[in-house]
N, C-alpha and C positions, 0 to 999 in steps of 0.2 A: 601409347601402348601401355595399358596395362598390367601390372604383374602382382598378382596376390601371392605374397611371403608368409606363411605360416609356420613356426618353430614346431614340431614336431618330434619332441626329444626320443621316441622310442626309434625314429632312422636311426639312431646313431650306434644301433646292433647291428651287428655284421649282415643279417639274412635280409634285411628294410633296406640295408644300404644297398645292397644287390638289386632288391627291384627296382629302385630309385634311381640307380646306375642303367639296367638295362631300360626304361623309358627314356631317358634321357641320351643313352647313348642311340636307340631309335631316331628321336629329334636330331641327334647330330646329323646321322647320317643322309637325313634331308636336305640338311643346310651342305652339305660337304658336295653333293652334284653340283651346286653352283657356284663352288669355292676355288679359286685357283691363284696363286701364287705371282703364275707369269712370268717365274724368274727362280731357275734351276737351282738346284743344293751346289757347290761347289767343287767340283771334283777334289780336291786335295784333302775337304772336309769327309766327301763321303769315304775315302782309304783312307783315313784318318780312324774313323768310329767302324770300319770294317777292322781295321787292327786292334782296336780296344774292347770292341765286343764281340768280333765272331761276324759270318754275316748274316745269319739267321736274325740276329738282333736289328744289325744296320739296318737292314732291310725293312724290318719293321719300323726301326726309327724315323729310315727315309717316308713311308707312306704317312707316318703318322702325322710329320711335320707338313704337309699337304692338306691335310684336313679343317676345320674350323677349330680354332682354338677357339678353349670355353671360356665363358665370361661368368666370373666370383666378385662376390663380394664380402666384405666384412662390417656388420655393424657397430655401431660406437655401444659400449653397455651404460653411456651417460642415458640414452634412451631409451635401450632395450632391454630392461628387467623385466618387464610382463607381456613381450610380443609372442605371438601365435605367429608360427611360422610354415607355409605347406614349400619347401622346396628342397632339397639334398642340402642336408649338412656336409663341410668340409672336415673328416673326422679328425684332423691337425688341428684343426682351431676352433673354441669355443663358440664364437660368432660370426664364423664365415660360410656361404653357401653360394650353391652354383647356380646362378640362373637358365632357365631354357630356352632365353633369346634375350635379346641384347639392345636396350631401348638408349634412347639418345640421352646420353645420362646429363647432357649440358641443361637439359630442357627440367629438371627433378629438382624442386624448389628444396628439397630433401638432402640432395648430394651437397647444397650451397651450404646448406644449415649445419651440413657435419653430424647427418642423423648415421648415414653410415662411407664408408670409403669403396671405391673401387679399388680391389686389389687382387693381382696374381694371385691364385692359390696355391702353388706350393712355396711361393714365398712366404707364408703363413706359418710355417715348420718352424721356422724360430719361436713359437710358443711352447714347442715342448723342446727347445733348448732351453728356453728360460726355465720351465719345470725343473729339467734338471739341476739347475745350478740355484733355483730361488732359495733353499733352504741356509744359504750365505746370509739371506737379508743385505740386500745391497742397497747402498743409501746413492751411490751414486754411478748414472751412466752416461755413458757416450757412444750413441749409434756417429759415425764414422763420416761416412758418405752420405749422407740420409735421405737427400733427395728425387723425386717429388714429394717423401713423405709416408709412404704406404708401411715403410718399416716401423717408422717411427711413432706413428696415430698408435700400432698395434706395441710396440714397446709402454708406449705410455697405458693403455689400458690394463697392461701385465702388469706393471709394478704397482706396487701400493702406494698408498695416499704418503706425502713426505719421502719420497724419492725421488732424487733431482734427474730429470733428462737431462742432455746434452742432444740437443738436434745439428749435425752440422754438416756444411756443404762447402768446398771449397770456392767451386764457382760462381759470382755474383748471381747472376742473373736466376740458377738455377736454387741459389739459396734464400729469394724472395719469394719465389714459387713455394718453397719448404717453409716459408715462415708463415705464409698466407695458407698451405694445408692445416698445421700446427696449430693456428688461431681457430680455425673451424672446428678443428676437433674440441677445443674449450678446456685444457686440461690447465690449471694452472703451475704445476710445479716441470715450468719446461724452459729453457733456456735455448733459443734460435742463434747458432754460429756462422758466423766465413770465415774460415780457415782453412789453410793446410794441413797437414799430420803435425811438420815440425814445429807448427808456433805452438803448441800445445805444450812443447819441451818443457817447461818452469813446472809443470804440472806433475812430478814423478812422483808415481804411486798412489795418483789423485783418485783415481777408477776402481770401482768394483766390477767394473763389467765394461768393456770395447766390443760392439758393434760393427765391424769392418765390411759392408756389403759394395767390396773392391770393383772398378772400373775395371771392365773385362770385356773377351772379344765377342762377347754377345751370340755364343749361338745358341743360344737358349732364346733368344730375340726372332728368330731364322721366320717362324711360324705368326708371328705378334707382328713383324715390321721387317717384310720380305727385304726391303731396301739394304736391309745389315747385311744379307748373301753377299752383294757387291762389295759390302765393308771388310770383308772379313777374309784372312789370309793366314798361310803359317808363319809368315814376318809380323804379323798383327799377334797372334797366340806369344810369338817372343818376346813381342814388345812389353805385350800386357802383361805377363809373369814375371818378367822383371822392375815393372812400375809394379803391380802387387808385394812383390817383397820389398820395395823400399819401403812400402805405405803402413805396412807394418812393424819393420825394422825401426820406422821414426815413431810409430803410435806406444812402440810395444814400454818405453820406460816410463807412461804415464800408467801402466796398469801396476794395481798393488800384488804385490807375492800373493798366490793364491788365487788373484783373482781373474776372469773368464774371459777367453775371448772369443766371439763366434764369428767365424771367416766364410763368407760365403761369396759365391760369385752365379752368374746363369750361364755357365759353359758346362759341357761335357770334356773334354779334355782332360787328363791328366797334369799336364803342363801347371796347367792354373788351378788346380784343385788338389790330389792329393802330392803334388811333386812342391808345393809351397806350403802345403800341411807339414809335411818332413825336414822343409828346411825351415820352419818353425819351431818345430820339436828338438832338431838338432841343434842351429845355430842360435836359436835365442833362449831357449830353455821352458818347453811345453811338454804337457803329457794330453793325451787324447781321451776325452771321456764320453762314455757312450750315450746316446740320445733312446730310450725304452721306447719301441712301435711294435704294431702285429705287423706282420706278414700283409695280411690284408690291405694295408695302404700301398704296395706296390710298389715301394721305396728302396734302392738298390743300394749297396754298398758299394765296395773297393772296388776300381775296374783294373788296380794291379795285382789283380789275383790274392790277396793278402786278407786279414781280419781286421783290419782298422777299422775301426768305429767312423766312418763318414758316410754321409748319407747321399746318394742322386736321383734327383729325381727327371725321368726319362718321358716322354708324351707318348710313347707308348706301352709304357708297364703303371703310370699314376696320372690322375686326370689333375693336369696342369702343363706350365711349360718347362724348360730347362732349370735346373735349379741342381746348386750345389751349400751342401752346408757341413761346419766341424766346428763342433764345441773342444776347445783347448781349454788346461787351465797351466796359469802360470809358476813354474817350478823355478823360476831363476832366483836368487834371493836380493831384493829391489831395494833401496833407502824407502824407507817410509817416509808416507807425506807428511809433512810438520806443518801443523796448523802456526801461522801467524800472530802471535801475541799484537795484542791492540794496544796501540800508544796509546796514553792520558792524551784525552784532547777536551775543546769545550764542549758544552751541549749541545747539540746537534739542533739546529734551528728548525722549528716546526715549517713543513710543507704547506705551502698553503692550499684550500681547500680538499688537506687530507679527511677530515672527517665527513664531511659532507660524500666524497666518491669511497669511504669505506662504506658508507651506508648503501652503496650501491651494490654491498655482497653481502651471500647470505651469513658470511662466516667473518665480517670485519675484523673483529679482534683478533685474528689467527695471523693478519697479513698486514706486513709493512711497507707503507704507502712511501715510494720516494719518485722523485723527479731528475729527469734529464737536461741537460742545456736548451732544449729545446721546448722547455716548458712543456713537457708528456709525463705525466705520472703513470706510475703503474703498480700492482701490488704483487710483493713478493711474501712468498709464504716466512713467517719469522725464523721456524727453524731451519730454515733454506738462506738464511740472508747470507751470509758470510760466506758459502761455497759460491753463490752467486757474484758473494761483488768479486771473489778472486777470479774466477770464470772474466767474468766483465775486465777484469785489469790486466789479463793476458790475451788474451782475442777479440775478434773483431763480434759485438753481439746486433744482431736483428732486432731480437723480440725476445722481453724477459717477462716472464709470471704472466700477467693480466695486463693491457695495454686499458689504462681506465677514461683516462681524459687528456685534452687539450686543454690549454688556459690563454683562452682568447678574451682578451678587452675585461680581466680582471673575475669572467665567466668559465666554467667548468663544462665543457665540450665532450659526451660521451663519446671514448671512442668505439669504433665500430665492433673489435675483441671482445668490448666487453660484452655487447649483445648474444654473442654465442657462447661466451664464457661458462662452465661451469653452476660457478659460485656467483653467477648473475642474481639477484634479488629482484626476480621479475616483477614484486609488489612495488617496485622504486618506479616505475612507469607505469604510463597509462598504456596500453596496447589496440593494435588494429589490425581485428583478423586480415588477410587477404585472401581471396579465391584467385584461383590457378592462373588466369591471366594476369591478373594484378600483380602475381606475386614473380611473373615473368618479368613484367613492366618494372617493379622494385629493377631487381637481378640485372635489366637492361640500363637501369640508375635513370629511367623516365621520372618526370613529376608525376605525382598523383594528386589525386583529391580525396577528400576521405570524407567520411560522415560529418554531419552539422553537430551530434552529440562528441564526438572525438574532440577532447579539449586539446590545446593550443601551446606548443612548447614540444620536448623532445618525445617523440612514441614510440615503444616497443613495436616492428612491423613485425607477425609472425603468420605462418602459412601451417595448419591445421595444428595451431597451436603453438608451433616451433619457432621460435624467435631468427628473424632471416638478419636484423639490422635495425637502425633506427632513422626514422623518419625527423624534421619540426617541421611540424605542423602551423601555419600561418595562418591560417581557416579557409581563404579564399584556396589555397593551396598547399602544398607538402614537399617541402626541397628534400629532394632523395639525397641520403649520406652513406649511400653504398659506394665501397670505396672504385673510385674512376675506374683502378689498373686492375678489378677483378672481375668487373660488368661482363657481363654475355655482351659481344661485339656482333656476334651476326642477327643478321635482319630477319633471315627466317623465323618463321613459326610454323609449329608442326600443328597438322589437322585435328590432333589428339592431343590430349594430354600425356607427357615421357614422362611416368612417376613410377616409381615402385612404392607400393602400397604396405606399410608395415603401422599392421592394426594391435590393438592391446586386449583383444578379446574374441572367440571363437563367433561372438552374438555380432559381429561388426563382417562376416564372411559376405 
């Protein structure tokens, strides 16, 4: 399936976005005759949002969660500085738009590459948190929760070049998932965690900004992943707002005096949204600051009757799902973080085959190449080293900066990272386009075979241009180095090609 994306920056006036809106919302109401849930709102949920809004609202709320949630995207701007694009922009985020049908996005040699993310749109709204609060110049963050990642791709495109992310995830399994989005996106100045809130404690004051996107009782989920209706209870809302204030009761002494913190959850509920804004404010020492929207994006405020600056968004007043979000900033007065004075020690012994994989960026001299026990180099940005290695000395880390090489049998092993990376130096390889099958076949970690002209050793494999991985090439054949645990596992293949098509020129329509 097809989908021509064309940027069209004049949508993004009020009167463009209206026609853009009603086409679209036509196309909905197509797909919505054949859309059904199969599995009821929950009574205690629906007196719940009849108490909170009225039931003129509920009501509406109830039909809407029935309906076809829309499917957004957000592209990376490592690729998208010259796209034409014909679809609704998301007017909350720079790079985000709705599509008008929804293609199997496992099948988009594209989505592998980290050209762009799939992601909720009104989870997007944290870009004009960050607006708010960018004029701080924040040198360092920590998104909280981070994964699968959707927060986090879009955090790191918001900050500037030399601000440290912190990506983190407490749960293993779901914090390798976060480290393998992370690497797609190519950003280097990002630091992949497992942890907790508490291990983070050494760190007071370390933060210019926490990220907290808290485990909650998901009814903002209701419409996305029916199955949560069953999950979902008023012993579950209690549970979850009191694990939400501890998660930031233990986060809150790494944040510096002053500096923000943005609490968001996908409930409607007061419980977990403005009732743990308050006991933020109160008990740990915050003040609320406002987030500047039109009217026009359909974005609600307080549903305790009050003026507090927090924002919800509802799937029937803004085209998205549940979503709740509050930029805080820190009033409490905190110890500042005292950087570490460095011992007198010896000369730090040269890495080996660090110059040869600096030459593998385009920016070498900027990034200090070190190595792990396990003989993995990687490059961290220099003015980045020292937050990093303290980072690394208190938590558990995934994936730091640029994962460059392996050193096998005295040989320098690109690793996979660095083919999407950034600051890849794509003149350091030789490359070999693929066409759509082929480049399924990569993604499946099949052998290939490649051109008799295709020299012999390690190959950039890229898919219209886009670097997917690397190939070595043997000549008789090409041992695929796509990593095992990321491959497409299913055996199908669609009839078509599942791409979304993001061209660099109106003459390419």
């Amino acid at each position: 399936m097809d989908i021509l994306i064309r940027k069209i920056l004049t949508l993004r006036s009020t009167n463009a976005l209206q026609c853009v809106f009603i086409q679209t919302i036509n196309n909905q109401k197509r797909m919505n005759e054949d859309f059904s849930t199969g599995i009821p709102l929950p009574e205690d949920f629906i007196a719940q949002m009849t108490s909170l809004l009225g039931t003129n609202s509920a009501e509406c709320l109830q039909q809407a969660l029935e309906e076809v949630p829309p499917t957004s995207i957000r592209l990376n701007p490592a690729y998208s500085q010259s796209e034409t694009i014909d679809a609704q922009p998301i007017p909350w985020c720079s790079y985000g738009y709705y599509l008008t049908d929804r293609p199997t996005f496992t099948f988009d040699p594209l989505l592998h590459a980290g050209v762009y993310y799939v992601q909720e749109a009104a989870s997007m709204f944290i870009e004009q948190a960050y607006i708010a609060c960018e004029n701080t110049g924040p040198r360092r963050v920590l998104d909280l929760c981070a994964a699968p990642g959707g927060k986090s791709t879009l955090w790191r495109s918001l900050l500037p070049k030399g601000t440290l992310l912190v990506a983190n995830e407490p749960l293993i399994q779901r914090a390798h998932i976060l480290a393998e989005n992370m690497q797609k996106w190519g950003h280097p100045d990002v630091v992949v965690t497992n942890a907790y809130p508490e291990d983070f404690a050494p760190l007071k004051g370390f933060f210019d900004i926490v990220a907290a996107d808290v485990p909650c009782s998901g009814e903002g989920m209701f419409r996305k992943d029916p199955n949560s209706r069953m999950e979902w209870s008023i012993s579950a809302v209690d549970t979850c707002a009191m694990r939400q204030r501890k998660i930031i009761t233990d986060i809150w002494p790494t944040l510096r005096e002053g500096g923000f913190l943005i609490y968001s959850t996908c409930t409607y509920n007061a419980q977990e949204d403005e009732e743990n804004v308050d006991f933020i404010c109160r008990e740990l020492g915050a003040k609320l600051i406002p987030i500047p929207h039109p009217d026009s994006w359909g974005i609600s405020g307080s549903t305790n009757g009050n003026d507090e600056p927090v924002y919800h968004f509802f799937p029937h007043k803004s085209k998205g799902e549940g979503f709740f979000l509050a930029l805080l900033q820190k009033t409490e007065a905190a110890p500042p973080f005292k950087e570490k004075k460095k011992r007198n020690s010896k000369k730090a012994q040269a890495v080996s085959g660090a110059g040869k994989a600096a030459a593998w960026l385009q920016n070498g001299d900027e990034f200090k190449i070190c190595s792990t026990d396990n003989d993995e180099l990687y490059a961290c940005r220099h003015t980045l080293a020292d937050d990093v290695e303290r980072i690394a000395n208190t938590v558990r880390t995934l994936s730091i900066g640029i994962p460059l090489a392996t050193i096998k049998g005295g040989k320098l092993v690109p690793q996979h990272a660095l083919a999407l990376s950034n600051e890849l130096a794509t003149h350091a390889f030789p490359k070999a386009e693929l066409g759509y099958d082929e480049a399924i076949a990569y993604l499946r970690r099949d052998a290939l075979r490649l051109e008799s002209s295709v020299p012999r050793g390690y190959i950039l494999a890229c898919y219209q241009g886009i670097p997917l991985g690397f190939l070595n090439n043997l000549g008789n054949r090409a041992n695929n180095m796509y990593p095992a645990e990321w491959r497409i596992r299913t055996t199908h293949t669609p009839e078509r090609p599942q791409v979304i098509k993001i061209t660099d020129s109106i003459e390419n329509k």
